[in-house]
C-alpha positions in Angstrom: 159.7 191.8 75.8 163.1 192.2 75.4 164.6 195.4 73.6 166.5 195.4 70.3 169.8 194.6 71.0 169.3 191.9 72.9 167.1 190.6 70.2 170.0 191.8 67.6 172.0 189.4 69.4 170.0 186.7 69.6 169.2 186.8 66.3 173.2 186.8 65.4 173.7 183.7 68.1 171.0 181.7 66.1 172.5 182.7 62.8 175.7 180.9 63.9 174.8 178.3 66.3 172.0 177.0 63.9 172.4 177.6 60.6 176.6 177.9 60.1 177.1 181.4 59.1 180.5 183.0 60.5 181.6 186.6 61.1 184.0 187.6 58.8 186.3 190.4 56.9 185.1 189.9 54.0 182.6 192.2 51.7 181.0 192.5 48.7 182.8 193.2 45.6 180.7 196.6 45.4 180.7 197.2 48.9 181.2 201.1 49.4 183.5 201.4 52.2 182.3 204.8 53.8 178.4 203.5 54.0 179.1 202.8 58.0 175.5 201.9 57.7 176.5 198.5 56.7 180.2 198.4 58.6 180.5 195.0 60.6 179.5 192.8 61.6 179.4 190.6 57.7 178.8 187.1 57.9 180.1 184.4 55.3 177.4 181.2 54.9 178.2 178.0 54.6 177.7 178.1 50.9 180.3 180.9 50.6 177.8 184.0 50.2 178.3 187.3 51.9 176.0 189.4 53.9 175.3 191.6 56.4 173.4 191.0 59.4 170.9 193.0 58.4 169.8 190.7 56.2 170.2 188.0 58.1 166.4 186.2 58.9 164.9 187.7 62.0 164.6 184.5 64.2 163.8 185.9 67.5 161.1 188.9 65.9 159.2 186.8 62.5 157.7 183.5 63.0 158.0 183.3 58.5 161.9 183.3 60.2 161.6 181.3 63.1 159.9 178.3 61.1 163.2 178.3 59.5 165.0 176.9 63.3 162.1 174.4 63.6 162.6 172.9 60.8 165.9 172.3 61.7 165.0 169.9 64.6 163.0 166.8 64.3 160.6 167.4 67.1 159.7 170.3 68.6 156.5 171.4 71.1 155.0 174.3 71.4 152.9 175.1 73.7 151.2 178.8 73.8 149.9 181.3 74.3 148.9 181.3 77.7 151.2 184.2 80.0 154.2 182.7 77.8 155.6 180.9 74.7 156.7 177.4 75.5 159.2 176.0 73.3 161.3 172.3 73.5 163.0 170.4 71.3 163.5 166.7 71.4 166.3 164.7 70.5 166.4 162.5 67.6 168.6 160.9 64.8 169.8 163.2 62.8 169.3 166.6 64.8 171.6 169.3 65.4 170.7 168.7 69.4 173.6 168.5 71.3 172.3 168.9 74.9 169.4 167.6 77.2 167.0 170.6 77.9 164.9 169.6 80.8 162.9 172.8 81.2 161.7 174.9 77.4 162.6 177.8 76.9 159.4 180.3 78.0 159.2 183.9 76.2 156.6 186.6 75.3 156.5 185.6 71.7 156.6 182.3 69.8 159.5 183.4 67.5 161.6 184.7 70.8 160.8 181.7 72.6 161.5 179.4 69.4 164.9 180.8 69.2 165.9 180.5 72.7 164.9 176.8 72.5 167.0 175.9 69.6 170.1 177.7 71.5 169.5 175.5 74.2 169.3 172.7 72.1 173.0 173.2 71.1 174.3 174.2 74.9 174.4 177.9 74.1 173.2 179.5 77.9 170.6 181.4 77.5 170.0 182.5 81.3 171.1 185.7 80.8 168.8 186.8 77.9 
């Protein structure tokens, strides 16, 4: 299983790659400048709302959350669990897919290994994590 931050990160590389959102300056109108609890990153969606990426969906950690990727794509196998999570998507009109994936992304957990799949789906390496 992979430890936090690299989970933190995927979770932030899905956020952008998949669903649009975009690291910004901006906060909210209330925003209390001394919380460093909440200091960056903030993300601005593509419908123009603020927040910050701790309340961004946890795609690589929830499956409630990584349904969200799926439904994205227009066909998708999984295949689990065995040892590992198997997870492909397949092109189709209309997807977001970008890039042939000849192997599926393999992890320890359905959500992890949903999330790795849709980076690759988009050309986003994912070797490293």
């Amino acid at each position: 299983m992979k430890a936090g931050r690299e989970l933190d990160a995927i979770k932030i590389r899905v956020a952008i790659e998949i669903f649009g959102w975009r690291e910004t300056d901006k906060r909210l109108p209330n925003h209390d400048p001394n919380w460093l609890e909440y200091e960056p990153p903030w993300f601005e969606l593509p419908d123009g709302s603020i927040h910050h990426y701790t309340h961004m969906p946890d795609y690589p950690r929830k499956i409630q959350d990584a349904w969200l990727v799926v439904e994205k794509f227009p066909n998708v196998a999984i295949f689990g669990p065995n040892d590992s999570w198997l997870v492909r998507f397949s092109d189709e009109d209309g997807s977001i897919y970008t890039h042939p994936v000849d192997e599926p992304a393999r992890a320890d957990t359905a959500p992890l290994a949903i999330s790795l799949a849709a980076l690759k789906a988009v050309g986003v390496d994912t070797d490293g994590d």
